[in-house]
VOGU-3710 file (C-alpha; in Angstrom, 3 decimals, decimal comma):
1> xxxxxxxxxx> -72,801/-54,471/32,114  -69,177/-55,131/32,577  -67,419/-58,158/33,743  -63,670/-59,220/34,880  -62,395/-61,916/36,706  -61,453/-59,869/39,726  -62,526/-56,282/40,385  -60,277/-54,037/41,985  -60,851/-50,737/43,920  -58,081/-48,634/44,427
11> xxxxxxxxxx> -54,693/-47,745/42,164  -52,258/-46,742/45,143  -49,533/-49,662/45,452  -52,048/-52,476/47,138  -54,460/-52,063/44,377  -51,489/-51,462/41,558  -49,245/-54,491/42,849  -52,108/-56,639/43,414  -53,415/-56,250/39,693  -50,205/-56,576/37,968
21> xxxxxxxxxx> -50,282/-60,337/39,655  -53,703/-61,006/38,922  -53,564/-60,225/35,556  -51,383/-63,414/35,132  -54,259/-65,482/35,511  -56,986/-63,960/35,128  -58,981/-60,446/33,342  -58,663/-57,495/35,781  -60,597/-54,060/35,292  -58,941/-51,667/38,079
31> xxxxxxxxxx> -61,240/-48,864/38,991  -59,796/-45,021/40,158  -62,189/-42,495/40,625  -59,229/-39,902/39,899  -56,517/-40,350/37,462  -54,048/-43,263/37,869  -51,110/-41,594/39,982  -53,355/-40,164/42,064  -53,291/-42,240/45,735  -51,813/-41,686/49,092
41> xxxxxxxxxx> -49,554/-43,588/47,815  -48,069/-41,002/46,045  -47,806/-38,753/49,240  -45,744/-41,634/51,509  -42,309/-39,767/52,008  -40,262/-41,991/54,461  -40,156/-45,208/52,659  -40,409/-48,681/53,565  -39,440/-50,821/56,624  -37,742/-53,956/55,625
51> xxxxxxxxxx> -34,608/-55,757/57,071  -31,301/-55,456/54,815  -28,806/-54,236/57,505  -26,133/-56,775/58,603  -27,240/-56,102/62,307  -31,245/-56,392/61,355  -33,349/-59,354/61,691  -36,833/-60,049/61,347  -36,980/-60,982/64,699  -35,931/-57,098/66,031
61> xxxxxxxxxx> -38,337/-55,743/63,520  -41,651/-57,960/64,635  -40,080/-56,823/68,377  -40,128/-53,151/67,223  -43,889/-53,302/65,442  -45,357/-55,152/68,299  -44,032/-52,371/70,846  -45,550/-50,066/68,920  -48,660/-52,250/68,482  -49,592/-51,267/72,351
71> xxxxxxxxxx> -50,251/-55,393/72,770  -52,959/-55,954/70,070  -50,991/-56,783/66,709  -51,879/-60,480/65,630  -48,137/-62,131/65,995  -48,812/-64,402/63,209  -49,847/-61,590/60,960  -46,371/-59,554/62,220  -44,370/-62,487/61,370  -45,587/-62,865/58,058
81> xxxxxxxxxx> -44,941/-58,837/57,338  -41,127/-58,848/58,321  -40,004/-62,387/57,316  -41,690/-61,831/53,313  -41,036/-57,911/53,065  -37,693/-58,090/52,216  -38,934/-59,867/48,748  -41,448/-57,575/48,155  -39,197/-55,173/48,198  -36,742/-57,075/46,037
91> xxxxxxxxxx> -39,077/-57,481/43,174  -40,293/-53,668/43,152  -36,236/-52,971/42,403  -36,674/-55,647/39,402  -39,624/-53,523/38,358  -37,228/-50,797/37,931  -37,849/-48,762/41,651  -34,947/-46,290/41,834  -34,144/-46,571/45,850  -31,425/-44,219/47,067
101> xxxxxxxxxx> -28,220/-46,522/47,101  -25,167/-45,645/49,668  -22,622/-47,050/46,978  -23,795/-50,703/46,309  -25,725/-51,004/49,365  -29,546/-49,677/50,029  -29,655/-46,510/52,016  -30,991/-47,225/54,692  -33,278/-44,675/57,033  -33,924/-44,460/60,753
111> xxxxxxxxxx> -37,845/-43,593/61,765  -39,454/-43,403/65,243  -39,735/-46,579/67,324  -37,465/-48,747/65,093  -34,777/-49,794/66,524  -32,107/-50,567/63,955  -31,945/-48,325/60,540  -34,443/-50,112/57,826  -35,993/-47,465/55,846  -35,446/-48,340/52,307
121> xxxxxxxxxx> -36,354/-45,138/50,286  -36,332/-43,008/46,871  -34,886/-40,004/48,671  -38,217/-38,214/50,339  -40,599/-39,247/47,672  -40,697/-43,012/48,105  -44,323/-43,378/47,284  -44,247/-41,054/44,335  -41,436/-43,213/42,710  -42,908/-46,663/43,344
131> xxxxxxxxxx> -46,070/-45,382/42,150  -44,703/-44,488/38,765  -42,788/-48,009/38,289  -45,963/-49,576/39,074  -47,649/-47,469/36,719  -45,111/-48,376/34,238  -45,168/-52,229/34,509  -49,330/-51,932/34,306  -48,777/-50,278/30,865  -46,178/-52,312/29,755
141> xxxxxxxxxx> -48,411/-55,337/30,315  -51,282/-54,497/28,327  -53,786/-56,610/30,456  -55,419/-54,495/32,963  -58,044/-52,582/32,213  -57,562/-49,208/34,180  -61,127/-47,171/34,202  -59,926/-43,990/35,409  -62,402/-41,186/36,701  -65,272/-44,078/38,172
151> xxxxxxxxxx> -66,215/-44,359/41,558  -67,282/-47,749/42,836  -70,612/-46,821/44,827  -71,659/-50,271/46,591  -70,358/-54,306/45,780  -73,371/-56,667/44,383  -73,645/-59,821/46,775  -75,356/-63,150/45,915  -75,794/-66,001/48,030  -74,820/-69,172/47,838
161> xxxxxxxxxx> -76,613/-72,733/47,334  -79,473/-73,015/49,236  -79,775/-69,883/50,393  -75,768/-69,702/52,152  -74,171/-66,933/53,126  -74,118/-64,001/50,772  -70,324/-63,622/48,638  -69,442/-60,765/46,508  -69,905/-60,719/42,870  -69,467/-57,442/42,119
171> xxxxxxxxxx> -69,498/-53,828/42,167  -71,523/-51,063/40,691  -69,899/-48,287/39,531  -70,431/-44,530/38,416  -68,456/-43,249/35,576  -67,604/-39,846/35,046  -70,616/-37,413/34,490  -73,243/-40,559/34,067  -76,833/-40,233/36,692  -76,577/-43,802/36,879
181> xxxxxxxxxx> -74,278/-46,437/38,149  -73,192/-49,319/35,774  -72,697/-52,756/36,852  -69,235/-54,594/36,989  -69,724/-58,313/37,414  -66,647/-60,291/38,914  -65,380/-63,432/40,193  -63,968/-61,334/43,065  -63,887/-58,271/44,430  -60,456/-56,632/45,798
191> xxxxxxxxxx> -61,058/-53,470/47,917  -57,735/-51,528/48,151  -59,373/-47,868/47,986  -56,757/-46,880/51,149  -57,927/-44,778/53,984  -60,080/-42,193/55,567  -58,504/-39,070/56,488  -60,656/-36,850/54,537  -63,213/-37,904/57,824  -60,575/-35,320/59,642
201> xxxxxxxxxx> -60,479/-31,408/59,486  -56,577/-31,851/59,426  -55,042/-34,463/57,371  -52,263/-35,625/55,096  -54,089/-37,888/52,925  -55,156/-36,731/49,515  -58,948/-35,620/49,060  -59,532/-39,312/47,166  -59,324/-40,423/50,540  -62,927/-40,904/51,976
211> xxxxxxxxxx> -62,673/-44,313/53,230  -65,004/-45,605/50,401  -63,952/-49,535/50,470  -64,722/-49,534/54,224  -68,296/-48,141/54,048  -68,948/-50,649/50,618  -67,761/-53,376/52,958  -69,667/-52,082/56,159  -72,968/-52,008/53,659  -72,452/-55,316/52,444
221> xxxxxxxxxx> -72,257/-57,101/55,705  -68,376/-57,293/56,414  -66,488/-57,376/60,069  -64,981/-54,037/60,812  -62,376/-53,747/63,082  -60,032/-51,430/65,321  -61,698/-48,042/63,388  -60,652/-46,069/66,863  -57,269/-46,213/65,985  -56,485/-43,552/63,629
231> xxxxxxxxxx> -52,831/-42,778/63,561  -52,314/-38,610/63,397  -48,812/-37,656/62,041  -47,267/-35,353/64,585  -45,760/-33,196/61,933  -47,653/-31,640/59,231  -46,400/-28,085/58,083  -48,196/-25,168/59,546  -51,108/-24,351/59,064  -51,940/-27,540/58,023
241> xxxxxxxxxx> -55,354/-26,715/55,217  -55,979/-27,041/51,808  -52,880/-29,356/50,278  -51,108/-30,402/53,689  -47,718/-31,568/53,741  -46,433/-33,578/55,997  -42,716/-33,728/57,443  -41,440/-36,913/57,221  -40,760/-38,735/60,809  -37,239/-39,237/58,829
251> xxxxxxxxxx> -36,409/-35,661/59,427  -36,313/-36,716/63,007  -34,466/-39,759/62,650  -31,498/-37,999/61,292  -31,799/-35,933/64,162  -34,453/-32,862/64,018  -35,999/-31,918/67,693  -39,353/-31,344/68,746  -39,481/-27,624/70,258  -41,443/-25,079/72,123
261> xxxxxxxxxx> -42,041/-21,867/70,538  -39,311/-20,280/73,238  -37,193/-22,580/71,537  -37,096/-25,226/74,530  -37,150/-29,175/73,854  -40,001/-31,052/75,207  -40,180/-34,403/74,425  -37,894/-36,058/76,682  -40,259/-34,978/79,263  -42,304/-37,591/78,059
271> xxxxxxxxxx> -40,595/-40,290/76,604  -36,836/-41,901/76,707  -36,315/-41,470/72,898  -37,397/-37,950/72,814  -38,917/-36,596/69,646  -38,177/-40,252/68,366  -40,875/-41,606/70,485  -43,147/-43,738/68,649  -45,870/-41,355/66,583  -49,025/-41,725/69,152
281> xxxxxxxxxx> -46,511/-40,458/71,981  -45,358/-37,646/69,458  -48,545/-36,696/68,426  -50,541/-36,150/71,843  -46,956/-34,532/73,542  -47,520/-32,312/70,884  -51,560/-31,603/71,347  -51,013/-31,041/74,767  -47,992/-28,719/74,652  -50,430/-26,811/72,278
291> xxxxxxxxxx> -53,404/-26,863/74,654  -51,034/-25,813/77,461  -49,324/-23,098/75,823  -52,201/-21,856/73,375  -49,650/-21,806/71,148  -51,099/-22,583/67,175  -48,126/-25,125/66,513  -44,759/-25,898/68,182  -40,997/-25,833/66,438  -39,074/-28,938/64,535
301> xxxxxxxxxx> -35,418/-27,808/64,559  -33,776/-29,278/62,101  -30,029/-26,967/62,683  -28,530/-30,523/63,774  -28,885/-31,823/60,353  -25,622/-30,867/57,892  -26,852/-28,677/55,396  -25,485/-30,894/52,504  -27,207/-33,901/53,888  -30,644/-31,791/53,950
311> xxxxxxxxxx> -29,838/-31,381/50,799  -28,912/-34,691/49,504  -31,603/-36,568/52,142  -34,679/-34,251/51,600  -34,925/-32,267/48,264  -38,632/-32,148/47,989  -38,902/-31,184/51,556  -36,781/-28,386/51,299  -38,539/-27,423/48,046  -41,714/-27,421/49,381
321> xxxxxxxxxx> -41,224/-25,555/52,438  -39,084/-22,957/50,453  -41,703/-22,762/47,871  -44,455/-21,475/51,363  -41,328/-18,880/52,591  -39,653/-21,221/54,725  -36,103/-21,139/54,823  -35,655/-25,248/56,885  -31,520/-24,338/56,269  -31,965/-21,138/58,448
331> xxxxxxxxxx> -35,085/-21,544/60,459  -37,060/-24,478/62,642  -40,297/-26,123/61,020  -43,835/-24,959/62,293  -45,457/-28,199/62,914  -48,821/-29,293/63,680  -50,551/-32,893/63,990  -52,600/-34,167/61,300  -54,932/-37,471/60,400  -52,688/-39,559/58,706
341> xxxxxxxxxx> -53,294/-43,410/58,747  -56,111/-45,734/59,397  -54,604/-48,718/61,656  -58,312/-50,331/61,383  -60,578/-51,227/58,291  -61,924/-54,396/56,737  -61,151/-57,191/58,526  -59,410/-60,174/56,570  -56,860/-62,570/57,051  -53,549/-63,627/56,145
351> xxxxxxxxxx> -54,326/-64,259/52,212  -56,798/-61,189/52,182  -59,780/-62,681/52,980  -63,092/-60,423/54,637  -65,768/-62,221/55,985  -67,758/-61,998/52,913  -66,906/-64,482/50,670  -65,538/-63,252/47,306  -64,273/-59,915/48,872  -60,720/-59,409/49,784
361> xxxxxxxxxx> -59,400/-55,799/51,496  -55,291/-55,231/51,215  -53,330/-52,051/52,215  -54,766/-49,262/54,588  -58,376/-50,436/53,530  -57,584/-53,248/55,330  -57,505/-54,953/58,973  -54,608/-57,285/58,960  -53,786/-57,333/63,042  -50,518/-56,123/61,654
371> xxxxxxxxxx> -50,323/-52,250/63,358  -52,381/-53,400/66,166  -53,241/-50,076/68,506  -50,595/-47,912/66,505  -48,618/-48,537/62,930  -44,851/-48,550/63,152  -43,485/-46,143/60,982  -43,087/-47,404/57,233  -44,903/-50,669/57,763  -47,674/-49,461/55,891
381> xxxxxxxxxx> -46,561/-49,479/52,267  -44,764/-53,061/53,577  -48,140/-54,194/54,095  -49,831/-53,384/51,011  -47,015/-54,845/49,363  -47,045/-58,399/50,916  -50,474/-59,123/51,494  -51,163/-58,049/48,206  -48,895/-60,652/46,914  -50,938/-62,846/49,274
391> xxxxxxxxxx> -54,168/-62,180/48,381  -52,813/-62,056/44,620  -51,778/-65,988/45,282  -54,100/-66,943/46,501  -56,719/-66,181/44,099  -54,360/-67,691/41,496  -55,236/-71,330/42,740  -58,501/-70,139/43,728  -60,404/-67,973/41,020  -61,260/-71,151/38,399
401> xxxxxxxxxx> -63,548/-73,049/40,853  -65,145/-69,687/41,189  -68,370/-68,887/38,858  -69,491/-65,466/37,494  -72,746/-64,649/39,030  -75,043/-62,285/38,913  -75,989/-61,352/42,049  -78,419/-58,488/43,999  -77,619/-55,159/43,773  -78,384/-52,944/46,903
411> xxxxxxxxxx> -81,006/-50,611/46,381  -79,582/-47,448/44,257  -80,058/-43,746/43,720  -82,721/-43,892/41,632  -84,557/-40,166/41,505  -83,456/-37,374/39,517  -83,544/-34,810/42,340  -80,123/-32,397/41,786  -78,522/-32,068/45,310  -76,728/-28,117/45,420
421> xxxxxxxxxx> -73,314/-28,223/45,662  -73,197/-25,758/48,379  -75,238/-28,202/50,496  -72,616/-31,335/50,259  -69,684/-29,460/51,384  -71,365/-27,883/54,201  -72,272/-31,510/55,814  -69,037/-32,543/54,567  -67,319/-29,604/56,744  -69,143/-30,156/59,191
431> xxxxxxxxxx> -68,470/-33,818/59,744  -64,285/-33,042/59,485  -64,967/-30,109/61,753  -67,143/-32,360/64,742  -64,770/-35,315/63,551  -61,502/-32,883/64,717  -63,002/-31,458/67,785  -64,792/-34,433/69,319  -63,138/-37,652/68,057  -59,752/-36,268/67,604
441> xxxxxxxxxx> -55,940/-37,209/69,435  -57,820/-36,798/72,966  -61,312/-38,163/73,411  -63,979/-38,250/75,989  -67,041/-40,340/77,079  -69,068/-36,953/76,457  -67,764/-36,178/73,373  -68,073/-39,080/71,567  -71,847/-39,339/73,033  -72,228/-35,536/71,237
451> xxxxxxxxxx> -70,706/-36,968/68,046  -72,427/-40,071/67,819  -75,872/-38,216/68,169  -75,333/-35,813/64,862  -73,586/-38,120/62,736  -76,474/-40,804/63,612  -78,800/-37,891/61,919  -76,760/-37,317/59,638  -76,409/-40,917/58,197  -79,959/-41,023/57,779
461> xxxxxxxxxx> -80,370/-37,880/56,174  -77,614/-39,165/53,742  -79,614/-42,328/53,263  -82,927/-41,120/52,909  -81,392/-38,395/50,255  -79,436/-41,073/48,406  -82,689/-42,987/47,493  -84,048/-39,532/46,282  -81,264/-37,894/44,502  -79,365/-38,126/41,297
471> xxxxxxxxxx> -75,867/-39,833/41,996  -72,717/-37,868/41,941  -69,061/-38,551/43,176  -69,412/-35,859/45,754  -73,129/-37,505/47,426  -71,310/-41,052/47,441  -68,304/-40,022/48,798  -70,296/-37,939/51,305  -72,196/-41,051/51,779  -69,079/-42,707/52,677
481> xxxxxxxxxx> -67,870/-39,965/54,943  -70,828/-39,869/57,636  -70,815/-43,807/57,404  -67,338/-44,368/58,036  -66,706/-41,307/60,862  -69,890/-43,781/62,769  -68,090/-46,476/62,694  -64,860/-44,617/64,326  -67,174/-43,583/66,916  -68,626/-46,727/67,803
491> xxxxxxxxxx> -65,632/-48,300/68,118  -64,246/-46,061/70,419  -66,934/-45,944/72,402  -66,674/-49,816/73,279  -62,948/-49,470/74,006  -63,218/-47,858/77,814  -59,356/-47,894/78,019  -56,540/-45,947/76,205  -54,317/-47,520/74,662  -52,011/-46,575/71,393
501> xxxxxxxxxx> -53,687/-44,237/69,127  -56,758/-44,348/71,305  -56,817/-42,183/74,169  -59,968/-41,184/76,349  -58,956/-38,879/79,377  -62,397/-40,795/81,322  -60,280/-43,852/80,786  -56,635/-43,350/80,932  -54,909/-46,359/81,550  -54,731/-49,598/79,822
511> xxxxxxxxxx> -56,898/-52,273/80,526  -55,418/-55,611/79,599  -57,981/-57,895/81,720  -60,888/-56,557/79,396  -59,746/-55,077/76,151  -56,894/-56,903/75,141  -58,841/-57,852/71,810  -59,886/-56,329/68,397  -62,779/-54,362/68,131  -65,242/-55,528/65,825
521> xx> -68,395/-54,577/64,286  -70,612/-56,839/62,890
//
């Protein structure tokens, strides 16, 4: 048995920012169940929204994320995002963040749906460079214990005097080639394991990304909220398997357009800022241009851009696309949607909070109320930033009054039954296959009925098998996978509207009189 004051899941910037606070106060073991760099973190190109310009304000950037919110971002939460961000921001430069500088000044980028140009950035790999100064500072202070290659499998709970509500006190844990999972007591438990796109056939997450924090949380008796709304990225780089890379909405900004395969712009057909429509817009234009024309992807045309500022503005683009035969100087982009960000997640508060007591969920793991229907471009790495802070301070007043317990683990893989390899990524396929074609950009009443009925088979399966089976990272993630692509379903099976990132063609309007709300599974 281990023990820490706070346990955290998750070393992408939430998890990474969060610890390197904590550790002030208190003993932090940091669990990865890959190598330290290795987050979606790492893949964020555009860079972070915050408000620098002379003709910004908080108040037009809360305007701009609540428009894209489609009416259901919490206000409160939105005001707290774009009046701290700016500091955030601030104290990743004192940690030694290189962000592209116009002279003196920040460069600052214009994305999709904002209205003023507030995309602070390291060139086109933003997330890549924070991630290393992160990395650096968590060396440099000596007092976090990273345990690289472990999977967290499920959190340990224990309730409170006279019988009270059950808290989190925990986490058991399965280090690299062990059968069985170890135990990691805690004062606290911090889930920032990011998101779920691995759930999807198509996605621009990294394959770390199984949603694992959610489905601990979900198991453990946690609120989970707004899981419909998964954000797809309108332009990953065709054909969009094995290592997909994304094009960052940025490209746009400076002025790329959105076109058929006979070369013919689209979408100003469908909204007034054209292929700088906010992503949801972007995204479905695109689907249904596809399902019209049969084309495989449509064109981004990125001739309007100077060649020196391609150059200057988006290096690792160009290398990447030039390194799969693309020539982005001399030719358009073949683009395709992908899964990109979870909106929904673990619901929690302004400081962090889930319902359980003990457990806090920051970054994309997280349900702040701050994306609402439909993330603004570049909030998300924003978020993780300040509500990590928040949660981080908060626990610094709170974690002393706060005893180490040792609490109930849920029942755990216990046999010594091998599962075949061969059998865990068929089901996994499987799931990202039904999870593309069923409960993708365009939904239906019948088609999420369909889904729900195999993954509901599936889950038990899963269950039944985990109880049998020797644990390995690929049967909990697995685990995970069927567990969290549920709770997508169920949610959008209560929301009979569309709305943002959720759109059923049997409902296609918005309903404000009945779903003007979260929605959350108990």
């Amino acid at each position: 048995m281990m023990q820490a004051d706070v346990v955290v899941v998750g070393s992408g910037i939430a998890g990474l920012s969060f610890a390197l606070k904590a550790a002030r106060y208190g003993t932090v073991a940091l669990i990865t169940k890959k190598s330290r760099p290795d987050s979606s973190t790492n893949y964020a190109q555009g860079g972070i929204a915050a408000v620098f310009a002379d003709d910004d304000s908080p108040a037009l950037h809360m305007e701009d994320t609540l428009v894209a919110g489609a009416g259901l971002c919490h206000p409160d939460a939105v005001d707290v995002l774009v009046r701290e961000g700016p500091e955030r921001v601030r104290e990743l430069i004192a940690l030694g963040v290189a962000f592209t500088r116009a002279g003196e000044d920040l460069s600052l980028g214009l994305e999709g749906g904002h209205s003023r140009r507030r995309i602070v950035r390291a060139d086109d790999l933003t997330g890549r460079e924070i991630e290393r100064a992160l990395l650096d500072a968590i060396a440099r202070s000596g007092s976090v214990e990273l345990l690289e290659y472990h999977i967290a499998v499920d959190l340990i709970t224990a309730r409170g005097p006279g019988h009270g509500q059950l808290s989190a006190c925990g986490a058991t844990v399965l280090p690299p080639d062990a059968t069985t999972p170890q135990t990691v007591r805690a004062r606290a438990v911090v889930l920032a394991s990011g998101g779920c796109g691995q759930v999807y056939q198509h996605t621009t997450n990294p394959p770390i990304a199984t949603g694992d924090g959610i489905a601990m949380a979900h198991r453990a008796g946690a609120r989970i909220a707004n899981m419909e709304f998964v954000q797809f990225h309108p332009t990953a780089l065709y054909p969009a398997t094995g290592r997909t890379f994304l094009i960052s909405e940025a490209v746009r900004g400076e002025g790329a357009v959105l076109k058929r395969l006979d070369g013919s712009p689209f979408m100003d057909a469908y909204h007034p800022l054209g292929s700088l429509a906010p992503r949801d817009i972007v995204a479905r234009a695109i689907d249904r241009e596809m399902k019209r024309s049969g084309d495989p992807y449509v064109l981004l045309d990125c001739s309007a851009i100077p060649e020196a500022e391609i150059r200057q503005r988006f290096p690792n683009i160009l290398r990447e696309t030039a390194d799969r035969g693309i020539d982005m100087l001399r030719e358009p982009l073949p683009v395709v949607p992908a899964a990109h960000y979870l909106c929904g997640g673990v619901l929690s508060d302004a400081l962090g909070r889930t319902t359980v007591p003990g457990l806090y969920a920051i970054g994309e793991t997280a349900c702040t109320g701050v994306h609402g229907a439909n993330r603004l471009a570049s909030n998300s790495l924003l978020e993780a930033l300040v509500f990590a802070h928040r949660a981080s301070a908060h626990l610094a007043r709170a974690l002393s009054a706060i005893p180490l317990r040792n609490g109930v683990e849920p029942p755990r893989s216990g046999g010594d039954r091998e599962v075949e390899g061969v059998l865990l990524v068929h089901d996994r396929e499987e799931i990202r296959s039904l999870m593309w074609d069923l409960v993708g950009i365009v939904r239906t009443d019948e088609r999420l009925m369909l889904a729900r009925g195999r993954l509901e088979e599936m889950a038990s399966q899963y269950e039944g098998l985990w109880h049998r089976a020797a644990p390995n990272a690929d049967l909990v993630e697995l685990r995970n996978l069927v567990q969290i692509a549920l709770l997508i379903v169920r949610c959008a099976q209560l929301r009979k509207e569309s709305r943002g990132l959720h759109y059923n063609l049997d409902h296609p309007h918005r309903d404000n009189e009945q779903f003007l709300r979260d929605t959350v599974l108990v």
